[in-house]
C-alpha positions in Angstrom: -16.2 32.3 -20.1 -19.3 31.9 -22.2 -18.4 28.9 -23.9 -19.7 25.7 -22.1 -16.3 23.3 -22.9 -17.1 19.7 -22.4 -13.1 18.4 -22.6 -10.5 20.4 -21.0 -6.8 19.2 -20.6 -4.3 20.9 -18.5 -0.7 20.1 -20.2 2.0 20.7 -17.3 6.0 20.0 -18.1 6.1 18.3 -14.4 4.2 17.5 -11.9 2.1 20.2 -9.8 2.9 22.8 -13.3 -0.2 21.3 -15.1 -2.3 21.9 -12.0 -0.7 25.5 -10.7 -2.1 26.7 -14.6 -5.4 24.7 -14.6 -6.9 23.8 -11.8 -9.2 26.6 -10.5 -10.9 26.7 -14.0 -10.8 22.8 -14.1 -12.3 22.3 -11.3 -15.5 24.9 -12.4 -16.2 22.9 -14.9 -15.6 19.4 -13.5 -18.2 20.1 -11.0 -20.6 21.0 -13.9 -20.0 17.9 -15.6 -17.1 18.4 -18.0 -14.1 16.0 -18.5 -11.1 17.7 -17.4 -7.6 15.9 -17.3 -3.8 16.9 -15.9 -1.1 16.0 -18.5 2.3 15.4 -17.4 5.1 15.2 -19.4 7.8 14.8 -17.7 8.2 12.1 -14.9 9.1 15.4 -12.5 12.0 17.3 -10.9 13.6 14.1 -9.0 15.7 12.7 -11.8 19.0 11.6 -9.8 21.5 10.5 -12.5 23.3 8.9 -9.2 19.7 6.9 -8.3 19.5 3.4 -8.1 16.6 1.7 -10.3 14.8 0.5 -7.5 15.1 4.4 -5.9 13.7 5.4 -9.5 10.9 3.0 -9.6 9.8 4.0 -6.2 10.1 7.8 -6.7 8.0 7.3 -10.3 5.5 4.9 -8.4 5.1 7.7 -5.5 4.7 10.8 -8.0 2.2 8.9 -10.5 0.0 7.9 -7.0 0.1 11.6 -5.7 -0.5 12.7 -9.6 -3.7 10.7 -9.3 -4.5 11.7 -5.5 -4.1 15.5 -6.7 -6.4 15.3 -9.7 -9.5 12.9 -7.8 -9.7 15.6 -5.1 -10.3 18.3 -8.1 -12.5 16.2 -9.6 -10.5 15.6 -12.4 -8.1 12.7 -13.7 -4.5 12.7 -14.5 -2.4 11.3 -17.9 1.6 10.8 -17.0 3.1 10.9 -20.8 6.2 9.5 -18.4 9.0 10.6 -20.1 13.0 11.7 -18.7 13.8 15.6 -19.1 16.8 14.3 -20.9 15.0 12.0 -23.2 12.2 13.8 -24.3 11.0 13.1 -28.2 12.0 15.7 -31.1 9.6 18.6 -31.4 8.1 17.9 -34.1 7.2 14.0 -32.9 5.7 15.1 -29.7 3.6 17.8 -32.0 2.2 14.9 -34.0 2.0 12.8 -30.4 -0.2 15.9 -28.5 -2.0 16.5 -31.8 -2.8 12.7 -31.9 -4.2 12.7 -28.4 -6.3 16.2 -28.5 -7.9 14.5 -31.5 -8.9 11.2 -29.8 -9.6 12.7 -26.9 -12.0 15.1 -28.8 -10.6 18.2 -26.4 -11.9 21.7 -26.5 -9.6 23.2 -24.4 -6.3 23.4 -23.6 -4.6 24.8 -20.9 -0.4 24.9 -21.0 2.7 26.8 -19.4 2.8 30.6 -21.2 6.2 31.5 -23.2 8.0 33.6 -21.0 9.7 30.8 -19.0 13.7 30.4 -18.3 13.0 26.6 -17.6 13.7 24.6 -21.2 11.2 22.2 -19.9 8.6 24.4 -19.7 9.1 26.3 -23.0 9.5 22.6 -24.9 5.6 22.6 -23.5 4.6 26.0 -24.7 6.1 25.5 -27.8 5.1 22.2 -29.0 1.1 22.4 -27.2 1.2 25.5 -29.0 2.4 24.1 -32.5 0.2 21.1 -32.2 -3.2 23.2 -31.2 -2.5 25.6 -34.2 -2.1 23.0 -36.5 -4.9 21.8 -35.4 -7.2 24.8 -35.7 -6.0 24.9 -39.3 -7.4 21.4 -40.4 -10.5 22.8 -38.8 -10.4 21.6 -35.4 -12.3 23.5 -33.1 -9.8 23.9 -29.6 -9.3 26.9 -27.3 -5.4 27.6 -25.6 -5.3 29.1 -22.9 -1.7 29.8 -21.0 -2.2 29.8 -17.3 -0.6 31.1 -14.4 2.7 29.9 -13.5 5.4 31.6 -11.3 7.8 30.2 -13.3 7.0 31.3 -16.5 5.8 35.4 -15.8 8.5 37.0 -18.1 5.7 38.8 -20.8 2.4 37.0 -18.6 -0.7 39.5 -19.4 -3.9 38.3 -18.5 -6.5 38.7 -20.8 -9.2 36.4 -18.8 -10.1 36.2 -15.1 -11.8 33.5 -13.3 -12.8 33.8 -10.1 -12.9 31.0 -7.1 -15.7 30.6 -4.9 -14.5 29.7 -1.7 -15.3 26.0 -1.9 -13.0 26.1 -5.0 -10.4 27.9 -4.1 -10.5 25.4 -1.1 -10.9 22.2 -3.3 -7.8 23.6 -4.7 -5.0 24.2 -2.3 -6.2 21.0 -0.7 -5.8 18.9 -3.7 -2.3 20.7 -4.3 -1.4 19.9 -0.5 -1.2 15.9 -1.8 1.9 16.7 -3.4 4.9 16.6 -1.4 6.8 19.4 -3.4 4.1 21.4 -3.0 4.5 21.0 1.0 8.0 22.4 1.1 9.5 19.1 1.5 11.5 19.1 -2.2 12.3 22.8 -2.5 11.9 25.9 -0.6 9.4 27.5 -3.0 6.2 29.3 -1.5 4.0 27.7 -3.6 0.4 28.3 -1.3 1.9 31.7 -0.3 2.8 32.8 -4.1 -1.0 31.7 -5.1 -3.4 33.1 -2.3 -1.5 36.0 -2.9 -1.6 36.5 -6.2 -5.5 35.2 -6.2 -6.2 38.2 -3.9 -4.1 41.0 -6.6 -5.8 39.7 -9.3 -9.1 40.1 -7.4 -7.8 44.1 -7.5 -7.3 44.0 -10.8 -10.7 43.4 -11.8 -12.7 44.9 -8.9 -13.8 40.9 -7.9 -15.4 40.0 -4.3 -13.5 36.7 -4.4 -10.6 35.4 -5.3 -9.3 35.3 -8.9 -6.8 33.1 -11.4 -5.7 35.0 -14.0 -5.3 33.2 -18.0 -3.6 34.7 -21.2 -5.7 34.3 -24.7 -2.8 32.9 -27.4 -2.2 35.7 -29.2 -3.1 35.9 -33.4 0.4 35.1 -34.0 -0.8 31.6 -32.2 -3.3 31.4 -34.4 -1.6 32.0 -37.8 
């Protein structure tokens, strides 16, 4: 990438999405002195109708510690929006709300989940980052969108830009991911590290790279109209 972006925010729907997508170009530019952030907007994949409000507050108080653990060891910082799956605002509020914070936050770049996802959460995300960055770009802002890789949103995922990770980044990375506890194999049974190196080595292939490589997707023009 030739452009030197000074604001970058990853947008995930939970925990661990926002940095699966964004973290091995995040953490490139952190270490060259640009402000990059992990939005979550969901509180995560825990949400036991059955719980107890003293089991909630302790699950939200453990995820929002690990969100900030993750991010410090990228060299980044984390934003929980904090809402419930099932209580999440009207599209077209939560447009005006992203819109609202890419503005005051005076973001560049935007990372988010691409379109080709079964999970609702995840295409709420797509769709409304997406709305709220064209918009955007029509009253002249100046902001990039990016959608990164995400094993759960592949259906349609063409890369159209490849970064590739030094060792210490690629390191930096699985390391900061290993602070989550879902990301450990200790929520779900999902290869997570396994799905990634791998897929950092085939996309090394792909572009005839030395190291390993995260692959991005341009939004398309119809993005842009």
């Amino acid at each position: 990438m030739n452009k030197k972006y000074q604001r970058i925010v990853s947008i995930g729907a939970h925990s661990l999405d926002a940095e699966l997508m964004g973290g091995p170009l995040m953490i490139k530019y952190a270490m060259n002195g640009s402000h990059c952030t992990f939005v979550h907007v969901t509180k995560g994949r825990l949400e036991d109708p059955q719980a107890t409000k003293e089991e909630n507050d302790a699950y939200v108080a453990k995820i929002t510690e690990e969100n900030k653990r993750v991010a410090q060891a990228m060299h980044c910082d984390s934003y929980a929006m904090g809402y419930l799956s099932s209580e999440l605002p009207s599209e077209q509020e939560f447009v005006k709300m992203i819109k609202e914070y890419l503005i005051a936050e005076k973001v560049d770049l935007v990372i988010t989940h691409a379109r080709g996802t079964l999970h609702a959460r995840h295409y709420y995300t797509y769709d409304t980052v997406t709305q709220a960055v064209r918009q955007l770009n029509q009253e002249g802002h100046d902001i990039n969108l990016l959608y990164g890789e995400n094993c759960e949103d592949l259906i349609g995922f063409v890369p159209t830009l490849y970064i590739s990770m030094t060792n210490e980044v690629e390191d930096i990375w699985f390391k900061g991911l290993e602070n989550y506890t879902i990301f450990n194999g200790e929520v779900n049974d999902v290869p997570y590290k396994e799905y990634y190196s791998t897929m950092g080595i085939v996309r090394r292939f792909e572009v005839g790279s030395r190291l390993p490589v995260k692959a991005y997707m341009h939004a398309g023009l119809l993005d842009r109209e």
